[in-house]
C-alpha positions, 0 to 999 in steps of 0.5 A, a space after each residue: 846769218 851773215 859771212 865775212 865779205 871782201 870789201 868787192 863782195 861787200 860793195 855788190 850786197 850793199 849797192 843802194 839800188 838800180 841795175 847792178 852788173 857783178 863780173 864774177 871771176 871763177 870760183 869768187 863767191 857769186 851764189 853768197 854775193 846772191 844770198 847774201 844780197 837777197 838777205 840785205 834786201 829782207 833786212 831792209 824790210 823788202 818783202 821776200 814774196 817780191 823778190 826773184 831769184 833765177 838761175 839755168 839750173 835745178 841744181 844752182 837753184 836749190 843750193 841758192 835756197 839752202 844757202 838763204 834759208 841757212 841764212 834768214 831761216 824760214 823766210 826764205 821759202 817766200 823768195 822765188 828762186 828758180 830756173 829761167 824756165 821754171 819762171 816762165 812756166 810759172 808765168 804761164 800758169 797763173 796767167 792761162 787765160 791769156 796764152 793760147 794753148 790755155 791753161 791745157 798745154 804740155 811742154 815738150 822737152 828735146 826729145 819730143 820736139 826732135 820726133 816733131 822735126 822728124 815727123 815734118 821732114 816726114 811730110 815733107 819727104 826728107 826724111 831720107 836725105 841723110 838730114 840730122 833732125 837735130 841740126 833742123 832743130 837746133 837752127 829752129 831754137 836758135 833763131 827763136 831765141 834770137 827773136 829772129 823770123 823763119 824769112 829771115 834766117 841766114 841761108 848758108 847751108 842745105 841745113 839753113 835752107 831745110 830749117 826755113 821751110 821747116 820752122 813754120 811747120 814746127 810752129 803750127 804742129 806746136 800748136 795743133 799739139 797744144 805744146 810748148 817747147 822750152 823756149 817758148 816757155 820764156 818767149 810766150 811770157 815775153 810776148 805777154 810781157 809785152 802785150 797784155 798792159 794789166 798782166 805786166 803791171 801785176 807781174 811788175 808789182 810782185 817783181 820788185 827786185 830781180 836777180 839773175 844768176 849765170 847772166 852770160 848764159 842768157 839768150 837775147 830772148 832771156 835778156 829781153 825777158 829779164 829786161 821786160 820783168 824788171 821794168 821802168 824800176 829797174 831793180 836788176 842784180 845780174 851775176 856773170 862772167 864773160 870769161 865763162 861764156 861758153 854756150 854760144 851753140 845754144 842762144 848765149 850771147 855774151 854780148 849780153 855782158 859786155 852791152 849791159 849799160 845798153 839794155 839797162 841805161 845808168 847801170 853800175 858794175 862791179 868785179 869779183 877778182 879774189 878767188 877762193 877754189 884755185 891755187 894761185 899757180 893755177 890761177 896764173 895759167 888761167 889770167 894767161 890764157 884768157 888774157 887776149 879775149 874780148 872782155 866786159 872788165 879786164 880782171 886778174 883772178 888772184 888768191 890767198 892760196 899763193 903756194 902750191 905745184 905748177 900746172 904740168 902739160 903732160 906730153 905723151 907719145 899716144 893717147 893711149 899713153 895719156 889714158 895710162 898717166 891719167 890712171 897711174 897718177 890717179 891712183 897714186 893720188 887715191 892710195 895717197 888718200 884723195 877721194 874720187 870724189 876729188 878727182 875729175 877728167 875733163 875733155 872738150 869732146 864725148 869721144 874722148 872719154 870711152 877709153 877712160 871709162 874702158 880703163 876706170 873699170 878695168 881698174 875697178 875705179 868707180 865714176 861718174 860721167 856727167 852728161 848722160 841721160 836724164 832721168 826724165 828722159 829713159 825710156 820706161 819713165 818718158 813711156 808712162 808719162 807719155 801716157 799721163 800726158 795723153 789722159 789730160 790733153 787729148 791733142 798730144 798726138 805726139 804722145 799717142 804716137 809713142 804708145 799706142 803699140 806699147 806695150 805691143 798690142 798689135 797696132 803696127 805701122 802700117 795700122 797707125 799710117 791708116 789711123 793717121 792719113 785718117 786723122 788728118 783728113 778729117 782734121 782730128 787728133 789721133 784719139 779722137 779719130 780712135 775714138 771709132 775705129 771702123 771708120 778708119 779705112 782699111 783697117 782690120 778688126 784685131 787692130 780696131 780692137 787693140 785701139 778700142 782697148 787703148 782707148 778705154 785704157 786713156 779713158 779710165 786715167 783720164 777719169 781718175 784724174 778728174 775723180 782727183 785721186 793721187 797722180 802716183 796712185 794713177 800711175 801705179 794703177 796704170 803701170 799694173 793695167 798695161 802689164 809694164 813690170 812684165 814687159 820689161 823684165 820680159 825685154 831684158 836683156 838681162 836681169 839686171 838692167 830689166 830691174 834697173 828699169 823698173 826701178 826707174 819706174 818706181 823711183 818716178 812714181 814716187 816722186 809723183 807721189 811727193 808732188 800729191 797732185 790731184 786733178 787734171 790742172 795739177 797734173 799738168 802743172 806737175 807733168 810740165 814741171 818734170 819735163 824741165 828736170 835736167 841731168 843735174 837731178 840725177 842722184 850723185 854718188 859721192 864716192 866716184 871720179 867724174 868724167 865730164 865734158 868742159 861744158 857739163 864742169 861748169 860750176 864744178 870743181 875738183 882738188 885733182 883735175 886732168 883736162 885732156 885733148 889739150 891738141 890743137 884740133 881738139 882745143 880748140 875744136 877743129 871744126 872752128 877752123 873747118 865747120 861741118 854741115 850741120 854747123 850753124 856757121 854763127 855759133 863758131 867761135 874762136 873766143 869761146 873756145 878760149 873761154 871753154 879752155 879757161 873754164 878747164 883750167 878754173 875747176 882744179 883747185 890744187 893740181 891740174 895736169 893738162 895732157 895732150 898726145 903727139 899721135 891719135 888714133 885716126 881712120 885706122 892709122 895714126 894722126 900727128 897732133 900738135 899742142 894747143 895754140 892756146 899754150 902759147 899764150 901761156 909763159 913758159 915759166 908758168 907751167 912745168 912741161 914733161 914727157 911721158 912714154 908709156 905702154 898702151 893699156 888698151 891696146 891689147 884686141 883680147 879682152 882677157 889678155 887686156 884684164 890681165 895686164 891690168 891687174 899686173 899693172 895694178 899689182 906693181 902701182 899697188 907695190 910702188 913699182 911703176 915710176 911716174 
């Protein structure tokens, strides 16, 4: 089933083949342009098994094959459509014999490679030197991303210097834990890509046409792996924006866009300017503010939507001031019969949300904060898997390490020091040094007992796995052996939040059940697929206001949005100006946090305010805060400006006090007696 086209959207589905680069502006229909590309393709008589779609999230993934389904019907399911990392784990699957883990490897998500970092600074008695594991880590990631080796990183920092001598260690712990990271999860196929002549022929004869979806978000690595996937034919259909570039800190290179033609010679692009989310007046102040960057294609978003209110820059005296604009227009807005759902608050820093949250539920407005933790990565849900993962690979000390002792039983840290200095003498892996206990000096019976039962614990899922019975069936079995309903409601602390965690643990052997993997191989293939479930699965309510960092509303949109912390200092972030030592010096960019500021301004749809505070709380007392530089890159006649005066509605230390003068201010917003 085909949609209406504009003739730029058309010319993109109907392009007669070679390297396409589609510049899609915000809000300009890029996933139909995708689908509908992909639907021409099939009409074509292509078949839908050698086409590839992919894209950086779960989320955009599935809605891409909804939308095609919708589209060319059951067909659809032959398309591959997946993230860049789902991909390349697929890759890794079929072509097992050739990676060197085998066909036994788990992927470790941040979490995991973080307690990898630790452990080597550990070792290399760091660990007390007020070092942030996740600066080490990140420098890591990036330079692989960037194809750049350990002797040749920049040294500009303690952190730099920490992160040479630690990223060799990082690797060759990976691979005695038999793990990958997901990065290696596209740069192994690369290398494979690269390396292995019968592999990349046969990949090169099921890939026939590949589509990219978010191109600007793509790392050198990725790039490269798209480039190695496509081949001397060439069939690449990259969608991307780089005015939304935005995600420079984690590999992205928006050189990726503007240098299209380098990677793909002969190449032909294509801009999407026509909006179809934004109000034209908002749309305004967003060709404005981004008009001095650097750009591929130098496009002005415009829409049929021409009407509509200026975006307002609110100016309030303090940033509790701001708290209480954002919470008496948006109740306003609810009483006038706009959904939460509509309503969004955005900010550039985590930081800045807590007083909104405070205030939210004071007034008994439900939301959501979007950037929270994963599913997969809660603790009762990351605990079990550490178990299955231990059962069908015996190497994932990692993995033993976080349950060896839970639920306690008497395995401390000075008995798992002793298993470990054990382990590493001999040159085992912490099961398999368990395996007899006795012969680990030093340690006491109670304990060698405790371990002979963990032992027989990983030995028994380990035999059920390869007997085949259902994975959710093993879980279940598990979760009652290791009395794991009894410690956590036993944990607390209280009532509710034990049954919550139970039901996560619930909620994750169903989706186990739904998986219906049986034996060791479909087990790890399924373990591994789960640990690349992000945040974007988490169920959503469609009755609550987000709050959400400008990084986690990319994709989004909202009728009403308030983009706070317009304060120079905040927008952009200080730290462009003045890093901090765990910054990686490369990744501060100016540019992008122009670009970050646009993506703000293109998620309202119909009215957005842009709030800033002349004062912030700061170091006890008060701190001065001028507008953002990038309003002055803003006409004045394009945004309506206003002052706002208001009492703090936190400022109250009294918790009773500050509920009770909530509800009065509720009362009178109720009455219509609060001016605006």
């Amino acid at each position: 089933m085909a949609f209406p086209l504009n003739p730029a959207q058309q010319a993109a589905v109907e392009h007669p083949g070679g390297p396409l680069l589609i510049i899609a502006g915000a809000g300009s229909g890029k996933t139909r342009v995708i689908t509908q590309r992909i639907t021409r393709l099939i009409e074509q008589g292509n078949s839908a098994r050698n086409i590839f779609a992919v894209t950086f999230t779960n989320k955009a993934s599935d809605e891409m094959a909804e939308r095609l389904e919708h589209q060319v019907g059951a067909v659809a399911r032959d398309v591959w459509i997946s993230t860049f990392h789902a991909l390349g784990a697929e890759i890794l699957r079929r072509e097992a014999k050739h990676v060197a883990a085998g066909e036994k490897y788990v992927v470790y998500d941040a979490a995991d490679t973080l307690g990898v970092v630790k452990e080597i600074l550990r070792e290399l008695k760091l660990a007390n030197k007020s070092l942030d594991p996740s600066a080490i880590l990140s420098r890591i990631s990036h330079a692989k991303n960037a194809l750049i080796d350990p002797k040749d990183m920049p040294i500009e920092s303690d952190y730099d210097e920490v992160a040479v001598r630690t990223f060799p260690r990082y690797v060759a712990a990976m691979k005695r834990l038999n793990a990958l990271d997901f990065d290696d999860l596209i740069l192994v196929p690369l290398k494979l890509l690269r390396e292995v002549p019968e592999l990349r022929e046969r990949w090169h004869r099921d890939v026939r046409h590949l589509l990219v979806d978010e191109f600007q978000d793509t790392s050198i690595g990725q790039l490269l792996f798209v480039q190695a996937l496509a081949g001397a034919r060439r069939e690449v259909f990259c969608v991307g924006d780089d005015d939304q570039s935005i995600y420079g800190w984690r590999g992205a290179e928006v050189k990726n866009v503007i240098e299209f033609g380098r990677y793909f010679p002969g190449s032909r692009m294509v801009a999407l300017e026509q909006n179809y989310r934004s109000r034209q007046p908002i749309l305004d102040v967003a060709n404005a503010v981004i008009k001095p960057s650097v750009r591929a294609y130098p496009k002005t978003l415009f829409s049929d939507k021409k009407q509509g209110e200026k975006p307002v820059l609110v100016e309030c005296d303090t940033h509790e001031s701001e708290v209480r604009f954002v919470l008496e227009t948006m109740q306003r807005a609810l009483n006038d019969g706009l959904k939460r759902s509509d309503i969004a608050v955005l900010y550039r820093s985590n930081g800045l949300a807590k007083p909104f949250e405070e205030a939210l539920r004071l007034a008994n407005i439900s939301y959501k904060l979007i950037g929270g933790t994963s599913f997969y990565e809660r603790r009762e849900v990351k605990d079990l898997t550490a178990y299955l993962r231990l059962a069908v690979n015996a190497q994932d000390d990692l993995a033993f390490r976080r349950v060896v002792n839970y639920p306690t039983r008497g395995i401390g840290d000075t008995s798992f020091e002793r298993i470990e200095r054990h382990a590493r003498a001999r040159g085992l892996h912490f099961l398999e040094a368990s395996r007899d206990w006795t012969r680990v000096k030093d340690l006491d019976e109670r304990a060698g007992k405790s371990l002979t039962h963990f032992v027989s614990i990983i030995n028994g899922v380990t035999a059920r796995i390869e007997a085949n019975q259902p994975i959710a069936e093993v879980a279940r079995l598990l979760a009652s052996e290791i009395g794991l309903y009894a410690d956590i409601i036993t944990a607390g602390p209280t009532e509710k939040t034990a049954t919550k965690r139970w039901g996560n643990v619930e909620e994750f052997i169903r989706t186990l059940e739904k998986s219906n993997a049986k034996g060791p191989k479909e087990v790890r293939s399924t373990l591994a697929k789960l640990s690349l479930r992000m945040a974007d699965e988490e169920k959503e309510d469609a009755e609550q206001v987000i709050l959400s960092s400008l990084h986690g509303s990319k994709g989004l949109e909202f009728s009403l949005v308030f983009l706070i912390g317009c304060d120079d200092g905040i927008m952009p972030h200080a730290r462009v100006d003045t890093p901090k030592a765990t910054d990686i010096i490369g990744t501060l960019d100016p540019a992008e946090e122009r670009r970050l500021f646009y993506v703000g301004v293109t998620r309202a749809k119909d009215r957005l305010f842009m709030l800033r505070a002349k004062t912030r709380a700061y170091r006890g007392g008060a701190k001065p805060m001028a507008a953002s530089r990038f309003f002055r890159d803003i006409p004045p006649e394009l945004f309506e400006r206003r002052s706002y005066v208001g009492q703090p509605i936190l400022a109250n230390p009294d918790m009773a006090a500050r509920a009770r003068a909530a509800l009065e201010t509720l009362a009178k917003l109720r009455a219509g007696r609060v001016p605006g």
